[in-house]
BASESE-423003 format. One record per atom (N, C-alpha, C, O): x, y, z; residue in one letter. Coordinates in steps of 0.001 Angstrom, whole numbers, plus 500000, padded with zeros to 6 digits. Example, Ala and Ser with C-alpha at 12.3 -4.5 7.8 and 13.67 -1.06 7.14 Angstrom:
513190494310507800A512300495500507800A513200496700507800A514236496681508465A512850497750507080S513670498940507140S512900500030507870S513409501138508039S
This chain:
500840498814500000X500000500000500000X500878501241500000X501731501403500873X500685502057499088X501467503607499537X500126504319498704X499202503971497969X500788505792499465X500071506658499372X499496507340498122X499063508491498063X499555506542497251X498786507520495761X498227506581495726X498068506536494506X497513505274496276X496331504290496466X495506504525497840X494972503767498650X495618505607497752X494353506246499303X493701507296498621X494319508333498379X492619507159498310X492094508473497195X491909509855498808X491586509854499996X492373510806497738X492280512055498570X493405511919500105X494360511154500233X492756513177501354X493796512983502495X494671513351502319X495565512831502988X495136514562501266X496865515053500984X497382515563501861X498604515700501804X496626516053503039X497292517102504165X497756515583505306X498904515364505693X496849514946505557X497684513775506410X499007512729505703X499871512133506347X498845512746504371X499610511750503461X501239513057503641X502446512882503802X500534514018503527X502353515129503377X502833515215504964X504012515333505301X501795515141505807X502344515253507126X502867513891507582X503529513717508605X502552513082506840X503297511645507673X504669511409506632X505612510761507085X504733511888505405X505693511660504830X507033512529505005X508208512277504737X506221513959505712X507488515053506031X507963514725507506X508794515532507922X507612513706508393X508163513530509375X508696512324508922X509883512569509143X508689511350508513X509912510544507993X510975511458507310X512092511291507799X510923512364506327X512229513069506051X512681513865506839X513904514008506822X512018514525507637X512915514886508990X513270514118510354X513840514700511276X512837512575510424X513635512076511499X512344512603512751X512610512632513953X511306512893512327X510599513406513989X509655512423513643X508761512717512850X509730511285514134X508890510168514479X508660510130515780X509602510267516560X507371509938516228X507205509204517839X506515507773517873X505509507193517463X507595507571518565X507610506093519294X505878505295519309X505652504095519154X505279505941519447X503837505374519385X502800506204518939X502701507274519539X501962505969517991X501339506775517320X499838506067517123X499792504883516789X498975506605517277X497257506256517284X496945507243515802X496861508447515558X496818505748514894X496040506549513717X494081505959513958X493457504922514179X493826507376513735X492067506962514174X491530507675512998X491884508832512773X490575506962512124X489851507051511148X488222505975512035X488124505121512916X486978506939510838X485962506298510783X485472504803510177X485802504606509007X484678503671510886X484357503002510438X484685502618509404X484350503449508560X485482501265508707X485830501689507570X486643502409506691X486781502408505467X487225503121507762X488246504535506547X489675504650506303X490395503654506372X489916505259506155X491783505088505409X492623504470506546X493643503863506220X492211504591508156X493162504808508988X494277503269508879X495451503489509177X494011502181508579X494758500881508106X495628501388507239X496848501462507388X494696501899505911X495395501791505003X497021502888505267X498173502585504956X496666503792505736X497456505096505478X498628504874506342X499737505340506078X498178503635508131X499342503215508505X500231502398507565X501418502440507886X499917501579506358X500435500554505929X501424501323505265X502619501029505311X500734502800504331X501280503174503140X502851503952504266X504030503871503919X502381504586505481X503264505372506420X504242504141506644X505398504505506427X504180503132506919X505580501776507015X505869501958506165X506818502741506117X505227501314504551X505798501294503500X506998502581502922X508002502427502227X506601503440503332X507476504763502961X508481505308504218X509057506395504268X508496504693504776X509584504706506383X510585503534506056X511759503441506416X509785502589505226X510971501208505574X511382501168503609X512185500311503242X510773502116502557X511225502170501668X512640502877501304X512910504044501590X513949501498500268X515473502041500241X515302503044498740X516329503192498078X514086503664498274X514181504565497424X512770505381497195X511958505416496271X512848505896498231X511219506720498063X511844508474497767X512941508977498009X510506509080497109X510778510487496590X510054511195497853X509535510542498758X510077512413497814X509421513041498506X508057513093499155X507658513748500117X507533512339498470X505848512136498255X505319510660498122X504105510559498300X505963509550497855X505717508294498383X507020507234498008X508084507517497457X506634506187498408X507072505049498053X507504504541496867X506893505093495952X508449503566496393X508636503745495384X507802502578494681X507624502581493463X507205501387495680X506771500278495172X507355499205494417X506721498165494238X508740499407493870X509518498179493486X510836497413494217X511560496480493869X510772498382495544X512399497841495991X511863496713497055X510806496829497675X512803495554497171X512570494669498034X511273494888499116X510176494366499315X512115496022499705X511206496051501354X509563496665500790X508529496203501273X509560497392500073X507904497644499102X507492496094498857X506496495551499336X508340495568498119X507530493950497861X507096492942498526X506521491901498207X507492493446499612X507478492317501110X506606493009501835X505863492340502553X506467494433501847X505283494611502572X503890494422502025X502841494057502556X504277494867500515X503023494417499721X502369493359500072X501176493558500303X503004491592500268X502748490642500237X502625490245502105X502438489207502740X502821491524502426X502650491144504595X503454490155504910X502970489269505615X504722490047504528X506113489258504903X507319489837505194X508459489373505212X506781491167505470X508482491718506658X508615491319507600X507736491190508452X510195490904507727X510395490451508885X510169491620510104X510137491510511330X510047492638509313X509968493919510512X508545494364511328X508350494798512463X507580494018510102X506424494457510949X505712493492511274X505442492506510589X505353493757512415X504617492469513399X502443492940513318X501748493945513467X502342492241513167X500370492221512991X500009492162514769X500887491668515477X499173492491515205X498617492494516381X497215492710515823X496875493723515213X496214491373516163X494989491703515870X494092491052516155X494453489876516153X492434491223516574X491774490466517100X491225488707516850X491348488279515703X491026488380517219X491046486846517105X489711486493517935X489086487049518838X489541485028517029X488384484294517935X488393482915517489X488796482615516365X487779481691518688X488146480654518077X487007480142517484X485951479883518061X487288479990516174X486052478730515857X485929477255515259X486814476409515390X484793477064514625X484829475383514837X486182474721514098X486386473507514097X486943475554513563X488372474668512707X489358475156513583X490312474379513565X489573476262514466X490503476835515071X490190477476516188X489692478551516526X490931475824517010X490611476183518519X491474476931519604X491291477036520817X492540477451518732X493938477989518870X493516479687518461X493183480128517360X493658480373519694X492979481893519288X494239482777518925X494148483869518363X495530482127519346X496904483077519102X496767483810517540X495987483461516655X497647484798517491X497363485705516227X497997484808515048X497495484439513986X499319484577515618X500216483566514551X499128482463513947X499171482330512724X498423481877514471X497738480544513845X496823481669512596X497169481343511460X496137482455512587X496010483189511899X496251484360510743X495476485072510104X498030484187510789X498270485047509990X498304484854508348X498120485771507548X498565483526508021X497751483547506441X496827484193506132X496887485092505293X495658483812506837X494752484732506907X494239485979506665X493473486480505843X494983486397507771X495345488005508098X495508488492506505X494714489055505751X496721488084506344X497592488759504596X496922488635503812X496923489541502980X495893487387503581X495299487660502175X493769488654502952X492988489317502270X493729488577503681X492528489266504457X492731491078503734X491941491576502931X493987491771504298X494210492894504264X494928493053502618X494640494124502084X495748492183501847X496085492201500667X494618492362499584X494770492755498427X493544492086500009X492242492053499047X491976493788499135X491757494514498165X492052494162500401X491847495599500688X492330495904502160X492646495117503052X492295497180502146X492738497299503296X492210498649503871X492871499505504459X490824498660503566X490203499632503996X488793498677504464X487821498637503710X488807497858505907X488067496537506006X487841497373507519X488529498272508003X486766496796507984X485924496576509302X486746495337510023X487623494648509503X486230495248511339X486178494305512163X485036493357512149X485393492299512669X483315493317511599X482826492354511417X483456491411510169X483553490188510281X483969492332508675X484325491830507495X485736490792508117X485977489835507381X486464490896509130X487339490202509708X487194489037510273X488027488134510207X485900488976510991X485102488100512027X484622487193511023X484844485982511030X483741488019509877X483117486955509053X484630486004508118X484588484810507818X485718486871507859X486706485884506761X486928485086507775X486536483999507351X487364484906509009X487899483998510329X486938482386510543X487299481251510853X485595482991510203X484875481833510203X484208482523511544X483545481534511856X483934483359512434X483216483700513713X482043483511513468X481738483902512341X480694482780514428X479888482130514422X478686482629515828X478720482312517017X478058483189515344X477237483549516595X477529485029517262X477704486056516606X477547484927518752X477825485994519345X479136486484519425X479458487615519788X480170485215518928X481460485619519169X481741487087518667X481452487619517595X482379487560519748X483367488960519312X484924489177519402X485441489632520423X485430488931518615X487027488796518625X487712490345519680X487513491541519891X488438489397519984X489336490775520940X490654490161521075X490568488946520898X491998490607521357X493025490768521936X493089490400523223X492567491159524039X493870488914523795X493980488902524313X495706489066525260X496889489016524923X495111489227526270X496741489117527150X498326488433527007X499470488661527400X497681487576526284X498563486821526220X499633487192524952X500853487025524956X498794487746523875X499216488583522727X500168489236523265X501339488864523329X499394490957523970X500647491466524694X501710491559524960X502541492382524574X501849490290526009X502907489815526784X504275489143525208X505440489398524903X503523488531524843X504351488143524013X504998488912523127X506055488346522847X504870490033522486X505310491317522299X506637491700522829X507452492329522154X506842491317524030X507816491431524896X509071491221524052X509993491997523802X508781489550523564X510220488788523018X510038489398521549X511046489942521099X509187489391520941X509063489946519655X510041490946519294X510668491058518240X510080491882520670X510411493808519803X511521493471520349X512359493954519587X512349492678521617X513207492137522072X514555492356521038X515578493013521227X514173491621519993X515253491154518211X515289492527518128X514436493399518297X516549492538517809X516803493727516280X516010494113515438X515023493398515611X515761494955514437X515301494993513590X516440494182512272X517645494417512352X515973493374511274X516668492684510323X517148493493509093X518269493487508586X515911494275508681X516283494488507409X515880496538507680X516731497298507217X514898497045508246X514353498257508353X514696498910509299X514706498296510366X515182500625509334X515671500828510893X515478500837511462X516289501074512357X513591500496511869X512890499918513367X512290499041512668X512214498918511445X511693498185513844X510760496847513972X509317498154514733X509172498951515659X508458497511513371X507413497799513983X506235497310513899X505937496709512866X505216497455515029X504035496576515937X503112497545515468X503099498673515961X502217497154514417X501106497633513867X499618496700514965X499114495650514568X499269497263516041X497711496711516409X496401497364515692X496132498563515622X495877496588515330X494182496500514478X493678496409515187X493714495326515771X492768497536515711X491511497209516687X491898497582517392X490813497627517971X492630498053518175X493356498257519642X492392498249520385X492590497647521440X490963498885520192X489851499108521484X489376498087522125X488657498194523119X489883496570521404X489379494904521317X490240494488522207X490356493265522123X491060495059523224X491851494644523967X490962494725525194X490008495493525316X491365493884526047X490267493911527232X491391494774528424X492407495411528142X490790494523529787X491872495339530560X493002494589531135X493636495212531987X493289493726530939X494591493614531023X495509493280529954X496695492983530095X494802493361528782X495745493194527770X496171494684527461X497230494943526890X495311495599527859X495268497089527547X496750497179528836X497787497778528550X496587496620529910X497706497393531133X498781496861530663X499733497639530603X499034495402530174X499914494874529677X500829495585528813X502041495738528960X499746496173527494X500114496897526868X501111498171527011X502207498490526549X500416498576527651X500911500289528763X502132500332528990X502927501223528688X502409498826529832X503548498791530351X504575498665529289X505645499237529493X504371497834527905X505639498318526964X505670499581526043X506601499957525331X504120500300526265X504672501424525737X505299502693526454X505367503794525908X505711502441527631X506255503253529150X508070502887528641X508922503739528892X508384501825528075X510076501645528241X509774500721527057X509610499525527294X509686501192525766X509777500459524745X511228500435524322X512047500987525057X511526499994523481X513062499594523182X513190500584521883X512249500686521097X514394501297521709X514938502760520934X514162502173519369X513468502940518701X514317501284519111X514511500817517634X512966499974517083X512834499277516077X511569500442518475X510562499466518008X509634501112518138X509604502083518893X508798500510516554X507511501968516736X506385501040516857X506241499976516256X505420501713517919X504133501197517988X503359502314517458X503350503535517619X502373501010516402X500974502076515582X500208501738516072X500587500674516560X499087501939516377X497698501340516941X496489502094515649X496652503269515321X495682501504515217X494964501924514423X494064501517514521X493989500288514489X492225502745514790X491425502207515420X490290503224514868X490539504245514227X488816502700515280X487757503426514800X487297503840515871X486256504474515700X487660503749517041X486634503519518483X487268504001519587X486910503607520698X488609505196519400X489667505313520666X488707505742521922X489112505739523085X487639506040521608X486634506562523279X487144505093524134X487363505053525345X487264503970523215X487406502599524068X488648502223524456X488832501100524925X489555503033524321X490943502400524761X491645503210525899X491900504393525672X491947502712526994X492047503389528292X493046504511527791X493956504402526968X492590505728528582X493441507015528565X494533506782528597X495256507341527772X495033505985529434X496602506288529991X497229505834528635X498270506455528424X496928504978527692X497271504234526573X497607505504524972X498520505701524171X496034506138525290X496196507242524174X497312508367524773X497861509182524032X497494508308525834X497727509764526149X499125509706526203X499880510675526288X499519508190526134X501083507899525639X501418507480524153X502400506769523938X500487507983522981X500548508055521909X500848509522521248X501174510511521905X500679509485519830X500575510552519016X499665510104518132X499777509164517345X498466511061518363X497364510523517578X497539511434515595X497940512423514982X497093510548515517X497325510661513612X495735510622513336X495072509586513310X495345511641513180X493485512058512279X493270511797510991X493630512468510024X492557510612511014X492869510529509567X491305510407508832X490762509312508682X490726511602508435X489912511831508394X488485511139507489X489009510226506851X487664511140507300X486678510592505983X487306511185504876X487888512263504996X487231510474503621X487338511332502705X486795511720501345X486320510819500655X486813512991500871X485732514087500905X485100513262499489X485757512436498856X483890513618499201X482974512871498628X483391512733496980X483210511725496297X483893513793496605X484756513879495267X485654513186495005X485819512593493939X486508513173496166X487536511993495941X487427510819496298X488336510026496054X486170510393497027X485174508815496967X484957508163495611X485277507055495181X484195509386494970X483244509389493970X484529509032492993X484440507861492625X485821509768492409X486398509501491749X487493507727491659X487706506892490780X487856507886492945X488579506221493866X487916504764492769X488366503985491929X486255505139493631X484905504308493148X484980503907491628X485101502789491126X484865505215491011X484750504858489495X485909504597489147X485808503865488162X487147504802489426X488315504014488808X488485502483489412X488872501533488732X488106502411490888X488818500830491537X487290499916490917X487304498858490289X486234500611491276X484615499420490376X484427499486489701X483492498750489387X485127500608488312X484667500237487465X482811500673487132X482328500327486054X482098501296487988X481351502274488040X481036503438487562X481994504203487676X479869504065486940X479996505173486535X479438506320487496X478619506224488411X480174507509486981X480062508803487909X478821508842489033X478988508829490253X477629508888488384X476621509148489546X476482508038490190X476395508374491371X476398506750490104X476273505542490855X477402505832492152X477217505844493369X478293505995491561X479734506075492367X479439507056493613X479497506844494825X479104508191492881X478460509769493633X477365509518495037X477280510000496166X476507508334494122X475432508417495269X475785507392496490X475444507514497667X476584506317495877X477702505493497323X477960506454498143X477406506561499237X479127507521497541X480043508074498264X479359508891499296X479740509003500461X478112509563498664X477332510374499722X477007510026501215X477246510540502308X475979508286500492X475315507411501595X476515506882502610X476278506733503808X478101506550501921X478372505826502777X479273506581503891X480081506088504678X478907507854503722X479779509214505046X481180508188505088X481144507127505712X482262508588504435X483511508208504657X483967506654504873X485100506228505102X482278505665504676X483217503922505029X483402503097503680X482752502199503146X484587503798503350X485023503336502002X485072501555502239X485270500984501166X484992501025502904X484931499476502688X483357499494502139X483165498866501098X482444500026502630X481120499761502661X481131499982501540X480950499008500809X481382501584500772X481453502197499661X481183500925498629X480183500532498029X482880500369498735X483462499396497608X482359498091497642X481955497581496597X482073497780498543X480779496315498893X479532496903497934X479046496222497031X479004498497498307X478121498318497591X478186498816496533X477136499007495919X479657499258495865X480205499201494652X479448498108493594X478712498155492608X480169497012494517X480441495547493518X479289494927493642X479343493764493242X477867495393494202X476812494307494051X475343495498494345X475261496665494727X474734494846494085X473358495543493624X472530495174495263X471661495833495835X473159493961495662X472448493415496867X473074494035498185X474141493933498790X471449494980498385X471060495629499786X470914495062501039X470307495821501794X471269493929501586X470840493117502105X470734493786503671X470188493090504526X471005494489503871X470741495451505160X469308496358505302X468530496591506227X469397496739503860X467832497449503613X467012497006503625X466006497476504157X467088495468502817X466189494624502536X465590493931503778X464415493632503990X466732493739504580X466333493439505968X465447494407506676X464277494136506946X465953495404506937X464753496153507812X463767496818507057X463045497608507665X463583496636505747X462175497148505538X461530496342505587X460353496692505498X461787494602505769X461013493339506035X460862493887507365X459740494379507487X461420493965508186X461325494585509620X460198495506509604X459110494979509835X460205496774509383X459466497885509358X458130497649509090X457237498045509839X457853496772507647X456798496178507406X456007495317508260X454802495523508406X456604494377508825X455836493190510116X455700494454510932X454556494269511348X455906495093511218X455246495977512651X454567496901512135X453809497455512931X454549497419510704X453421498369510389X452109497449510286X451016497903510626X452263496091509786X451214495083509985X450823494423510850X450271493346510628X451060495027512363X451108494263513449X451115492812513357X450165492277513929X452081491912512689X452703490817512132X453738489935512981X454868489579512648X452781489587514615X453603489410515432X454330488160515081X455503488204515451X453970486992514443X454608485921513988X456066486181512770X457188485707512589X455168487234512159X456868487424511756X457780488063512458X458938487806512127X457587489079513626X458373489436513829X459551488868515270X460529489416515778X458781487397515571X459134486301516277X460326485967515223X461499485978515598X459975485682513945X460670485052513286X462028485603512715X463074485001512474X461738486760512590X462671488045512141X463815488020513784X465041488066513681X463238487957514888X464135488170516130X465063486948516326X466050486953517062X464546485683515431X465309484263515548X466366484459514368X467553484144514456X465871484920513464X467521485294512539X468248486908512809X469185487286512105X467742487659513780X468584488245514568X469698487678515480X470895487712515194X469168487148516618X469810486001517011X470747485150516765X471473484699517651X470849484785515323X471503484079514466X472697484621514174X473776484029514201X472472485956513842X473836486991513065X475070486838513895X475098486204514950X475929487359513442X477436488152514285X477220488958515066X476725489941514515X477352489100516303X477314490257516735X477388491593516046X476519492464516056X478781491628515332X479113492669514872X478148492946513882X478065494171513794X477288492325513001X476111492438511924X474952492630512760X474102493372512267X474727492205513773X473795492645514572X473449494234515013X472355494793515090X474634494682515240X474911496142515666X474796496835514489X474170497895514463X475507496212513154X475296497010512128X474064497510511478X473791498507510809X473288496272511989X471519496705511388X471084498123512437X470767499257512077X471211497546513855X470612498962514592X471303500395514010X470661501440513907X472621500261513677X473349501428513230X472410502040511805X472036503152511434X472298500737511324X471840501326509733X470270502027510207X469760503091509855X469799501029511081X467638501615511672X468268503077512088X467640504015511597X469014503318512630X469396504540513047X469524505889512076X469121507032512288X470206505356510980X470281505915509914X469310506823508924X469364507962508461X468166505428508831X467136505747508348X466224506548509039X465444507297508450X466278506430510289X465018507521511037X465711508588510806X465131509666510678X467101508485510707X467373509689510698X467637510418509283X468339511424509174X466965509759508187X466747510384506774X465428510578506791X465091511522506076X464275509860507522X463146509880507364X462995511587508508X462015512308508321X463817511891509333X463601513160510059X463738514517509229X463237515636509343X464714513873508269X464720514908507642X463856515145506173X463885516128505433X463288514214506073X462423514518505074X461273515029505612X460736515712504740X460769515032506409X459696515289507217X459811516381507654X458718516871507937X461063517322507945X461164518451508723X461962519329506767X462950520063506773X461444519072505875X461991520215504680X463244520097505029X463660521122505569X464185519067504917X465329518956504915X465770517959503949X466527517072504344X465361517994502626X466058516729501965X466840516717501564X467382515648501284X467557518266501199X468984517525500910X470126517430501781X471331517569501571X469446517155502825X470255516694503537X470533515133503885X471344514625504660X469286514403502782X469425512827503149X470434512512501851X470579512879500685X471141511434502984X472389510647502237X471979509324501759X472363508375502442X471249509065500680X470403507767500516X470783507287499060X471309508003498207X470472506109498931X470942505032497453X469269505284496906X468285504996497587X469241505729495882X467857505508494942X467005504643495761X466077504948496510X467563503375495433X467088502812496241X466147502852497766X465109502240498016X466701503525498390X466628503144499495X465602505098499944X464941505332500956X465843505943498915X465402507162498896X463912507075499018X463244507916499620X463259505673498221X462209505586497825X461264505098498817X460066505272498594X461649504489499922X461407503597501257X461632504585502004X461083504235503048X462101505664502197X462496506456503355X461299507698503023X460680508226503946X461114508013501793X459975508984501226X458655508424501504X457756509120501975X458490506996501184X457348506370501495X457080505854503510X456021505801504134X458134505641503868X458049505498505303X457845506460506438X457197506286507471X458602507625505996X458666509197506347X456869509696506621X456380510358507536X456332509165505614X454781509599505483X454028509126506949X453041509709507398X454742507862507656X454070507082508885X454712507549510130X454466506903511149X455413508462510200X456366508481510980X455973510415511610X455554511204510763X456212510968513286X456066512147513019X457441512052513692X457972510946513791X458314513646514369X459517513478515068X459214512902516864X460191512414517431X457990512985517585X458100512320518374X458462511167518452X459409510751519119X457650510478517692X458196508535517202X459570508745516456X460447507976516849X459826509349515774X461524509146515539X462208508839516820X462818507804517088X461945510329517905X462663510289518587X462409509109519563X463410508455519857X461404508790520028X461369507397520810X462022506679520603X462834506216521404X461845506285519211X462387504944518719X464095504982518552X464772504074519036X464645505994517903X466004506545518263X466354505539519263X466943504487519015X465865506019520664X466343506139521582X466320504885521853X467269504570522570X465461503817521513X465008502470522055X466211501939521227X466944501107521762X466434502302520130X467501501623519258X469071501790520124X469865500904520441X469140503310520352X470652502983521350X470358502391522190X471209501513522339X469273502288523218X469292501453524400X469512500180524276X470107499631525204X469075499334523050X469360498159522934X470966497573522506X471727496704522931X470978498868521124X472637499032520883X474007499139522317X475228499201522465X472809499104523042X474036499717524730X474117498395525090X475227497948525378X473147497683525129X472804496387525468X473649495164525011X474382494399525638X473322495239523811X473890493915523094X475462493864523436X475941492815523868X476403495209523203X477550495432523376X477733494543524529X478455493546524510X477036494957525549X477348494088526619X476747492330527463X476522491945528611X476704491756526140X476486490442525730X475304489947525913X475077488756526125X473822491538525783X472623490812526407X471937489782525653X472716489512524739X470876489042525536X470905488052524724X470266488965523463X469850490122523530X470319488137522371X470095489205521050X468492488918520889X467882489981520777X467780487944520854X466705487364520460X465567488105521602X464375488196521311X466071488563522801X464977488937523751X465285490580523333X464388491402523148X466567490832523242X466294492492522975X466019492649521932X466007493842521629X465688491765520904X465441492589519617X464248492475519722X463595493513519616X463530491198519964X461782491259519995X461073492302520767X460116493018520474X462365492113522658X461373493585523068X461282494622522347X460349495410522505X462387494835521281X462567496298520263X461178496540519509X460374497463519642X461148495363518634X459899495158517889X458624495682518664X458185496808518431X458197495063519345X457026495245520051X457076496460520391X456090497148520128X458185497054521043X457816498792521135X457981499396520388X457632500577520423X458683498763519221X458510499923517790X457168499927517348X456746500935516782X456421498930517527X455277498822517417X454065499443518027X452961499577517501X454487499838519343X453146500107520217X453424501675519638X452540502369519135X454853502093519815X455182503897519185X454469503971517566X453801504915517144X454820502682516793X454341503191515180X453078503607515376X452728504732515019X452049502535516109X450484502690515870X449992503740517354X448857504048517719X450638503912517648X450141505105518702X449724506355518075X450489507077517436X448153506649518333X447854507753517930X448421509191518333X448461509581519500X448795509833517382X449033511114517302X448313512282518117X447224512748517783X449017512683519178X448380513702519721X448370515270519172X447730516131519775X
């Protein structure tokens, strides 16, 4: 990865490349991007152009050894730190049993989520991959070595917020007396979740959404897409260029499609389906679980604004414009806001392993009693 394959971001791409030519690197650095967004990629392209033996001013050169080895995630220098979970083929949660994986995981793209991770792993149910302690610790002997071939060894963590608390103190403690010659990156969507003392011994790197023009343009060159298709992704998907590229490459909504089956059983007071709808809730990933409430979230909140003379302010797929215009009509902002709110409460919930099948049905049923509640 280097930096003229990250569409747009020139002010973070010149600021990470002008502190490699001046030598002002810090020892640990928190790159934080949105859901989805450059922040992987832009650490990869920032190694690649730190550990490149012929880069110009402005990137990488992409043909010298250490470019080809990172390309392919086989430096001996940079080490993967990343969440894990065991499932039915791999009962072994260590990162190493996983790193084939990993490489062709992040070599397909590298602008990926943590469910898109969970699902390549094989994760099954409620599992939620995290970092454990033991990772950490082992870190120890890792940064221990020399560096072989690059003038530091460096510990790229994915997810960092997936660390629990003692893999997080564990952590702490080697970034307090790390060794002259090892850089720690941490790259994350979620730093509200990673204990203070951790960020506040970093250098955080902003690496922002990016801007809809240079989505729109990325889109139509990497899918093969034309301009407005591309345009109306880039709008809907506010900066999660993984999402972007997914619904680049396929026509299938399967998130939409889901909750307007949803929306529908409770505008039809359709309690059998919506029994049935809470059993393949149940079923999902966690992490796909959360993603639907995120997306219900979404939509009330396009349907608010159609309702209040605000449309262009909705970020919507044709598609999906047409369901939010037609749903908007059932809806006033009191029941938005109820329901809003019932949606984070449950979203607060699940996070913390409640069962999925009882909070989503109680959801239903009170989205229900709010839809058909007469209007005062």
């Amino acid at each position: 990865m280097r930096f003229q394959d990250i569409p747009g971001l020139q002010k973070t791409k010149k600021t990470l490349s002008q502190a490699v030519q001046n030598q002002h690197i810090a020892h640990a650095q928190l790159f934080v991007g949105p859901p989805g967004g450059a922040q992987l990629a832009m650490a990869h392209a920032f190694v690649t152009y730190l550990f490149c033996t012929n880069r110009t001013e402005t990137d990488s050169c992409g043909v010298c050894p250490s470019c080809q080895k990172l390309q392919r995630g086989v430096h001996p220098d940079l080490v993967y730190v990343y969440p894990t979970v065991i499932t039915k083929k791999i009962k072994d949660a260590e990162s190493d049993v996983f790193l084939p994986d990993w490489r062709k995981f992040i070599q397909e793209s590298y602008f990926r989520t943590l469910p898109e991770w969970l699902a390549y792993m094989g994760a099954e149910g409620n599992r939620q991959g995290n970092i454990p302690v033991e990772e950490t610790r082992k870190l120890v002997q890792k940064i221990s070595l020399k560096p072989f071939e690059a003038p530091f060894k460096v510990v790229m963590l994915w997810n960092p917020e997936t660390l629990n608390a003692s893999a997080g103190n564990a952590l702490l403690k080697t970034l307090e007396e790390p060794p002259s010659s090892t850089l720690f990156i941490l790259v994350c969507a979620e730093p509200d979740k990673l204990l203070t003392t951790i960020i506040s011994r970093t250098q955080r790197v902003s690496v922002g959404a990016v801007d809809i023009e240079d989505l729109t343009d990325y889109l139509v060159q990497k899918a093969e897409i034309d301009t407005e298709k591309a345009h109306q992704i880039a709008v809907n998907c506010e900066g999660n260029i993984s999402e972007a590229l997914e619904k680049s490459n396929s026509d299938n909504l399967s998130t939409t499609t889901w909750f307007a089956e949803w929306m529908r059983a409770i505008y039809a007071r359709n309690l059998s389906k919506l029994v049935q709808l809470a059993d393949q809730f149940d079923g999902l990933a966690k992490e796909n679980q959360k993603g639907i409430l995120s997306y219900s979230l979404h939509i009330f909140r396009q349907c608010l604004y159609q309702i209040s003379d605000a449309s262009s302010l909705i970020k919507s797929l044709e598609k999906e414009k047409a369901f939010v215009d037609n749903f908007s009509k059932t809806l006033n902002t009191d029941k938005i806001a109820a329901m809003t709110e019932k949606i984070s409460e449950v979203h607060y919930h699940l996070e913390r392993n409640a069962r999925a099948k009882m909070v989503h049905l109680d959801l239903s049923l009170y989205l229900l009693r709010v839809f058909h509640a007469k209007n005062s």
